[in-house]
Backbone bond lengths (Angstrom), bond angles and torsions (degrees), N, CA, C in turn:
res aa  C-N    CA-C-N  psi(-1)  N-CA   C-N-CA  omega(-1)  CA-C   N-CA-C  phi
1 X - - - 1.454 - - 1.530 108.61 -
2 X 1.742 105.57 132.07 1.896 94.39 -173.79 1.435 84.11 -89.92
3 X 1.684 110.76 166.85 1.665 116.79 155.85 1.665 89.87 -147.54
4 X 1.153 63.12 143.40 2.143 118.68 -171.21 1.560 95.49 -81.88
5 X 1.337 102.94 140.32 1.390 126.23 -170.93 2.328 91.40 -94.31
6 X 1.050 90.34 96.88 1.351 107.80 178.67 1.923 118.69 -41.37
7 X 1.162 167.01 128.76 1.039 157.65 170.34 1.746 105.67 -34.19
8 X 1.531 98.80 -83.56 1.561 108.10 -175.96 1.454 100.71 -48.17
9 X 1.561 154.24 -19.53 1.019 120.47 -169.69 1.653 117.56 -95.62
10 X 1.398 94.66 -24.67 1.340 127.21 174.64 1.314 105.23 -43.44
11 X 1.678 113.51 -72.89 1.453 129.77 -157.09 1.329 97.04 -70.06
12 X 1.256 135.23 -23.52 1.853 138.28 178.87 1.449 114.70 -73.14
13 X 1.158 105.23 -38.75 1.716 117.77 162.71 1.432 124.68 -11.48
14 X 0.877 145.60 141.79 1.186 140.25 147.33 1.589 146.71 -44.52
15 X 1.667 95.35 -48.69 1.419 118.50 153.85 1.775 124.99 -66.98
16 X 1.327 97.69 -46.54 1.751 81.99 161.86 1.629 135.49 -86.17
17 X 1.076 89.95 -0.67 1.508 108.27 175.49 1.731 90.19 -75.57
18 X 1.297 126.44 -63.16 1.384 118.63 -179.15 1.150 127.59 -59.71
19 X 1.642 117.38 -22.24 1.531 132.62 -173.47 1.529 80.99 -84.10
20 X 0.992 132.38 -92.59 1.993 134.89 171.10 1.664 107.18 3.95
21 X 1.200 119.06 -68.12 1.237 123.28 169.31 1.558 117.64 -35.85
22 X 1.914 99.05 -65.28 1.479 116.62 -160.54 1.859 94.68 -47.93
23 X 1.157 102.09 -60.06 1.639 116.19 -166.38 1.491 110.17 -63.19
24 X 1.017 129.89 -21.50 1.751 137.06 -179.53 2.104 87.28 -76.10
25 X 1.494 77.19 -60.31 1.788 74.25 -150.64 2.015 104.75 -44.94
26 X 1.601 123.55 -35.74 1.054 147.65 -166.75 1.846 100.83 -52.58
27 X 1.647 107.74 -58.68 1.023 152.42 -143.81 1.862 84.13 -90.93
28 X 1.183 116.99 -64.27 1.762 109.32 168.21 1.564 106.94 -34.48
29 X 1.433 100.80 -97.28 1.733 129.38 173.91 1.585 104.67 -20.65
30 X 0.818 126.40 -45.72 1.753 125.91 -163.27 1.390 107.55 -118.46
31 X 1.322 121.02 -58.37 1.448 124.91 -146.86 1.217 148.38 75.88
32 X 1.815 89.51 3.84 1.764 109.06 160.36 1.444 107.53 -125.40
33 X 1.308 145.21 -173.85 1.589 148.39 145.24 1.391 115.94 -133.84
34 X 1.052 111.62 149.74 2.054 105.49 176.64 1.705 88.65 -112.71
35 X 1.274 115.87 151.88 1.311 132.15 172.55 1.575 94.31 -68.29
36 X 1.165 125.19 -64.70 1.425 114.58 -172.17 1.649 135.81 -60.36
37 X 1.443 92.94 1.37 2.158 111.08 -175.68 1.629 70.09 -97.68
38 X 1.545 135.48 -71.10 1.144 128.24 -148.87 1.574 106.82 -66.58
39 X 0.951 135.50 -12.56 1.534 120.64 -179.09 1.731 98.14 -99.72
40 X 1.532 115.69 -30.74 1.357 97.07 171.39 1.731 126.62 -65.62
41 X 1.216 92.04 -35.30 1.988 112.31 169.11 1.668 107.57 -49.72
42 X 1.122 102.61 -45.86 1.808 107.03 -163.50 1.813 94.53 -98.34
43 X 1.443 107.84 28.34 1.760 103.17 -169.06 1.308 120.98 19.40
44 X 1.360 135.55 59.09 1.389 141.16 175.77 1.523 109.37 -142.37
45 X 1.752 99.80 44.54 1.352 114.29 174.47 1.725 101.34 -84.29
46 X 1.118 101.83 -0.52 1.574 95.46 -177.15 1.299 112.69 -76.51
47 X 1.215 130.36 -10.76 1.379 153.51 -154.32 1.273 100.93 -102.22
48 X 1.357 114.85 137.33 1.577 106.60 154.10 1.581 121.03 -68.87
49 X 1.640 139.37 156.59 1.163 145.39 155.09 1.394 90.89 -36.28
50 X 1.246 128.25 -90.38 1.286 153.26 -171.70 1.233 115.28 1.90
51 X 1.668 118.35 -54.73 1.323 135.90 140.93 1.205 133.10 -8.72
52 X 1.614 116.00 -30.85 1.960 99.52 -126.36 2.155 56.44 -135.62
53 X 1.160 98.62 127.04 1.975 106.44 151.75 1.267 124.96 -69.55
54 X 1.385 123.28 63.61 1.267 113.38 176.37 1.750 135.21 -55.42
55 X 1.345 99.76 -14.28 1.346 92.09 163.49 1.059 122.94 -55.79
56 X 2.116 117.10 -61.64 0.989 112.19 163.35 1.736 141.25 -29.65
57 X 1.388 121.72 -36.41 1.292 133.15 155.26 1.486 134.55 -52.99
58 X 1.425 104.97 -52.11 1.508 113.27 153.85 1.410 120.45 -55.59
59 X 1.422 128.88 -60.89 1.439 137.71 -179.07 1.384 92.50 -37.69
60 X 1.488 124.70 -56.17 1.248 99.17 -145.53 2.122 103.79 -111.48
61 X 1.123 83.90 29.97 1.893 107.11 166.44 1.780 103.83 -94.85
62 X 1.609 101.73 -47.90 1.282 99.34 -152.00 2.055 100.94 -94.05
63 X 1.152 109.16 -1.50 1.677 132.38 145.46 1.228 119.61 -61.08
64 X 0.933 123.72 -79.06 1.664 139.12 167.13 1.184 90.70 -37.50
65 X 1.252 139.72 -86.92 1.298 125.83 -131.66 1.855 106.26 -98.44
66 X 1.005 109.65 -7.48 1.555 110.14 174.14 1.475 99.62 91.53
67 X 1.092 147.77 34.80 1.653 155.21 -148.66 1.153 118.31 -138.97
68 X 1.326 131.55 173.36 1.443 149.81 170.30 1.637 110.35 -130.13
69 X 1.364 109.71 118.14 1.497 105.24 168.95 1.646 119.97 -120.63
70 X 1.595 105.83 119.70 1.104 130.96 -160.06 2.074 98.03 -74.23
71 X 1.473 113.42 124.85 1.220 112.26 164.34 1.779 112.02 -69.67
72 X 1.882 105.18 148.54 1.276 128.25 -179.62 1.479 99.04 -115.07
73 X 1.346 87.96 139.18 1.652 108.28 157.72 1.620 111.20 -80.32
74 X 1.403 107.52 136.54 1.430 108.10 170.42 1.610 118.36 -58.36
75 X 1.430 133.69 -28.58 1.364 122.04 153.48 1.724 118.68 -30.67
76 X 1.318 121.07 -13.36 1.224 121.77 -166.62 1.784 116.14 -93.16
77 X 1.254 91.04 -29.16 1.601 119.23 159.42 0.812 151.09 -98.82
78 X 1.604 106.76 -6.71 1.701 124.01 151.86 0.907 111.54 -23.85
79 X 1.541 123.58 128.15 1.298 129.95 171.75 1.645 103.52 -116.53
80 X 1.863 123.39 133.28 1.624 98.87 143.13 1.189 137.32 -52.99
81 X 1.275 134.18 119.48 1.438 126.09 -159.33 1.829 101.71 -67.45
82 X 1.714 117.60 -36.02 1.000 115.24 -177.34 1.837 132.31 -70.65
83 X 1.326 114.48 -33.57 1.560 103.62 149.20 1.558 111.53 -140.41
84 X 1.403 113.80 53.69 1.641 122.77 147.02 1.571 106.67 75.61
85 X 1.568 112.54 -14.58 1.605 115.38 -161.84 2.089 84.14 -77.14
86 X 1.256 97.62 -178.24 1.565 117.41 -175.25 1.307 96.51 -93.75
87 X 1.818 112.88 121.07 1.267 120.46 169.72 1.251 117.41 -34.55
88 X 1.618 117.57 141.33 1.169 118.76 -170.28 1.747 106.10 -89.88
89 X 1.243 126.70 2.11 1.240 141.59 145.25 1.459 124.04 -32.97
90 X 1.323 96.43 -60.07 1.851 128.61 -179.85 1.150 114.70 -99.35
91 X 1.588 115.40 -9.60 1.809 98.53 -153.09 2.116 86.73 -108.96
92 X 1.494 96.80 -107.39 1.425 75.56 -173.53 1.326 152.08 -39.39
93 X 1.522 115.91 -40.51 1.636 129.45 -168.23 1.350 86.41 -65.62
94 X 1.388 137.18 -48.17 1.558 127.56 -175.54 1.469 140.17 -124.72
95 X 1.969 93.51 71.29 1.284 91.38 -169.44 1.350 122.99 -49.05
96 X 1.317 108.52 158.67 1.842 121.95 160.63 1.654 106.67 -34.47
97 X 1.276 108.30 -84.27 1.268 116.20 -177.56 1.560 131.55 -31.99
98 X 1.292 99.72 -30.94 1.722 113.55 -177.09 1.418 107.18 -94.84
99 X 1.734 125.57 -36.10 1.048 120.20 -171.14 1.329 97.77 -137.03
100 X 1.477 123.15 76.72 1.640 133.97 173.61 1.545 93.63 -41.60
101 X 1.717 101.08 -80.95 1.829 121.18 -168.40 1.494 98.17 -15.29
102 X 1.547 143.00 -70.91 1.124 130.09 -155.59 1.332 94.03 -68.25
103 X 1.113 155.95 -53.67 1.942 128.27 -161.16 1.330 112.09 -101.14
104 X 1.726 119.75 19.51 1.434 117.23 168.78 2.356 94.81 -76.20
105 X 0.866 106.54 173.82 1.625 114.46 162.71 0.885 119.36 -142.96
106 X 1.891 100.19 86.71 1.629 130.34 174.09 0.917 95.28 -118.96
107 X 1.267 119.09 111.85 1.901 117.83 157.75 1.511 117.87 80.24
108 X 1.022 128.59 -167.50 1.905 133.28 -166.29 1.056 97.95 31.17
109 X 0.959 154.89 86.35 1.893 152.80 158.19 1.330 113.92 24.97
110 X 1.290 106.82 42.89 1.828 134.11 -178.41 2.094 90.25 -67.31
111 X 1.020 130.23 122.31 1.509 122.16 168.84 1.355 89.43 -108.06
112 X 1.892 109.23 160.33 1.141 116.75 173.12 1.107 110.18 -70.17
113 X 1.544 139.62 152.24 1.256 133.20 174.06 1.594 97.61 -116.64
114 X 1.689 115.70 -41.61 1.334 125.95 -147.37 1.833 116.83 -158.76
115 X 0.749 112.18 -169.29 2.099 108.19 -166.43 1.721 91.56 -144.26
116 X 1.324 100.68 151.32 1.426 112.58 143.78 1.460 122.97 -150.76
117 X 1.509 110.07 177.51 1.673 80.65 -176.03 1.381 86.88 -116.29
118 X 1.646 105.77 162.32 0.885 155.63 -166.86 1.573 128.28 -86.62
119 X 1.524 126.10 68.02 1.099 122.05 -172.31 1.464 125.75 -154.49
120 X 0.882 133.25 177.54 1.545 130.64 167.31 1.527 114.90 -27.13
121 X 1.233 113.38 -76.91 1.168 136.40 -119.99 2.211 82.86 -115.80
122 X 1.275 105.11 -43.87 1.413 104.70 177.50 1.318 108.78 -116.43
123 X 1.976 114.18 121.71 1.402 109.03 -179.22 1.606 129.03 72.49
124 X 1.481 100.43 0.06 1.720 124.90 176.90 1.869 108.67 -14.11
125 X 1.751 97.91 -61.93 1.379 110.19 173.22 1.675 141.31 -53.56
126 X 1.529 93.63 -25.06 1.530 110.32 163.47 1.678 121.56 -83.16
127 X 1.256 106.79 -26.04 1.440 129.57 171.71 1.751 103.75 -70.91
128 X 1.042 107.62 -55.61 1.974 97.42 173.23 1.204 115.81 -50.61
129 X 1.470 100.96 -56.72 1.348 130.92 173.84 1.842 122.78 -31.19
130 X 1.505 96.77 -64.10 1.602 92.41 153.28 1.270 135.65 -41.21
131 X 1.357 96.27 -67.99 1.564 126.44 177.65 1.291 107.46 -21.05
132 X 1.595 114.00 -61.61 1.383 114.90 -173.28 0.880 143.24 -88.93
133 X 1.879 104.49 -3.74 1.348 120.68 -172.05 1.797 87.69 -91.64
134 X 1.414 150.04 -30.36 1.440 161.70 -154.37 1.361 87.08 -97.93
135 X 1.175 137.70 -46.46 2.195 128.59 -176.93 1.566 83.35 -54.08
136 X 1.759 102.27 -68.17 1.600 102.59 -164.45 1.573 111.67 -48.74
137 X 1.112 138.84 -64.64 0.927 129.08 -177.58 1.903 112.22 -46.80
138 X 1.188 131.49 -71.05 1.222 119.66 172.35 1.367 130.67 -25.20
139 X 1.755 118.05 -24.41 1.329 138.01 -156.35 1.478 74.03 -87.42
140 X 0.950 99.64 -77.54 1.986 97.86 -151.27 1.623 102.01 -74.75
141 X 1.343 125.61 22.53 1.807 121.06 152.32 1.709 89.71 -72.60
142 X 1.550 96.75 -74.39 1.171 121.69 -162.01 1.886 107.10 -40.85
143 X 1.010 103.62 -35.01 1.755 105.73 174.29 1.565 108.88 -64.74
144 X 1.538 115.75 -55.91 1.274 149.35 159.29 1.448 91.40 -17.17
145 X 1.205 128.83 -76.97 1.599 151.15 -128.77 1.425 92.55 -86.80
146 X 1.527 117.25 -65.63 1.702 116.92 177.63 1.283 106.92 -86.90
147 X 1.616 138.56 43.23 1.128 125.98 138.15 1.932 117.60 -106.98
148 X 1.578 88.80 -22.19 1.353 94.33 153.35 1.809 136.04 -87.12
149 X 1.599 99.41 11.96 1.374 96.65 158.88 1.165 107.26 -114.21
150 X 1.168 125.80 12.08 1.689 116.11 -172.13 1.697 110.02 -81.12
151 X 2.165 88.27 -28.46 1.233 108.42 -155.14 1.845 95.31 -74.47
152 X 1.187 100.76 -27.91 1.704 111.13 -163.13 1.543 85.99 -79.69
153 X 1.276 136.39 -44.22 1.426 124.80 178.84 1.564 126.58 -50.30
154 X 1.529 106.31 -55.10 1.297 134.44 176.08 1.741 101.45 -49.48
155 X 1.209 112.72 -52.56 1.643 126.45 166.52 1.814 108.87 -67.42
156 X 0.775 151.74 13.77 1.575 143.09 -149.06 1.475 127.17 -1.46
157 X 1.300 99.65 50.03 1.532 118.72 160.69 1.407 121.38 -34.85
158 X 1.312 136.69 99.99 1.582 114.71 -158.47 1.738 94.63 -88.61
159 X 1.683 109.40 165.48 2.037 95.96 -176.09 1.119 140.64 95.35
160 X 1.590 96.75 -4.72 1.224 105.48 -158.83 2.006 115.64 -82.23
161 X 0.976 119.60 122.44 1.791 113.61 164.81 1.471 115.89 -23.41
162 X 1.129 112.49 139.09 1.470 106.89 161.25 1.177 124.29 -69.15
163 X 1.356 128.88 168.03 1.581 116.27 -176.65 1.713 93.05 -83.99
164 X 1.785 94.40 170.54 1.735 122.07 178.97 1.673 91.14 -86.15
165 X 0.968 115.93 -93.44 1.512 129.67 -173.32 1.600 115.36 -16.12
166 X 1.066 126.01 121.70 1.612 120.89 162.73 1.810 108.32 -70.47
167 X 1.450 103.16 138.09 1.748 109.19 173.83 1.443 88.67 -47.33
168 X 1.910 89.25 142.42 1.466 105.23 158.34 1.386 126.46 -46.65
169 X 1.281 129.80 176.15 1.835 118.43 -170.01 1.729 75.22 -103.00
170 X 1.605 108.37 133.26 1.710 114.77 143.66 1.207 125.21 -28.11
171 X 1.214 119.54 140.93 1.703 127.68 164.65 1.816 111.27 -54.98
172 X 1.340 103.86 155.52 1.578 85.56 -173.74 1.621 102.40 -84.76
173 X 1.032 130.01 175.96 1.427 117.59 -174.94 1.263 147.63 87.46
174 X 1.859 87.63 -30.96 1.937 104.90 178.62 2.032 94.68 -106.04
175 X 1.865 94.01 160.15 1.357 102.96 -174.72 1.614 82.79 -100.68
């Protein structure tokens, strides 16, 4: 029999109580966190990420605090190992600000590395940035969705949902 690391027992823990901390305090000071600064901070780099439920951690950051925290691609935390500045790969030619989409982790085998939050005033650009990449994505379920009922119509599928999409608007000119 497997057993599941429960929410409430999790968050009572000791260790996430310190990981909770690590990531608040990160999340003040900056307004992003990388999982891997926070497990070295809370010395439980010995650990795999893999380990640690970060959902659970986020859920209950972005509860607490009334927030949304946007996942990072580890490109975002690349460091040069040789003097600590931001690869010049990643760092100037593509700022954050100009090109959110590359260090959000939506899609291309983007893994989470790290969080930020999500708001006006902090990270504004990753917050559009979501925004539009989640319409887009909904757009093409929803396209997805009424091309697979068209197909069940065309077939006389009885049951079927109505479609999401409103018919395209007519050409002007044609009846």
């Amino acid at each position: 029999m497997t057993k599941y690391l429960r929410r409430e027992a999790a968050l009572a823990s000791p260790i996430y109580i310190k990981l909770i901390e690590a990531c608040e305090e990160r999340l003040t000071s900056a307004g992003v966190f990388s999982k891997t600064e926070v497990m070295v901070t809370t010395q439980l780099d010995a650990l795999d990420d893999g380990f640690i439920r970060w959902d659970y951690i986020v859920e209950h950051i972005e509860r607490e605090w009334n927030t949304n925290l946007d996942k990072l691609a580890a490109v975002f935390f690349k460091k040069n190992q040789r003097n600590g500045r931001a690869d010049l790969r990643h760092g100037p030619a593509f700022p954050p600000e100009r090109y959110p989409e590359r260090y959000l982790a939506f899609g291309h085998g983007k893994k989470t590395a790290g969080y930020c939050i999500a708001s006006e005033t902090c990270n504004g650009h990753f917050m559009i940035a979501a925004l539009k990449m989640r319409r887009n994505r909904s757009a093409g379920i929803a396209k997805k969705h009424d091309t697979v009922v068209a197909i069940g119509q065309r077939d006389n599928v009885p049951g079927l949902p109505p479609t999401i999409l409103p018919p395209p608007p007519k050409a002007i000119g044609s009846e």
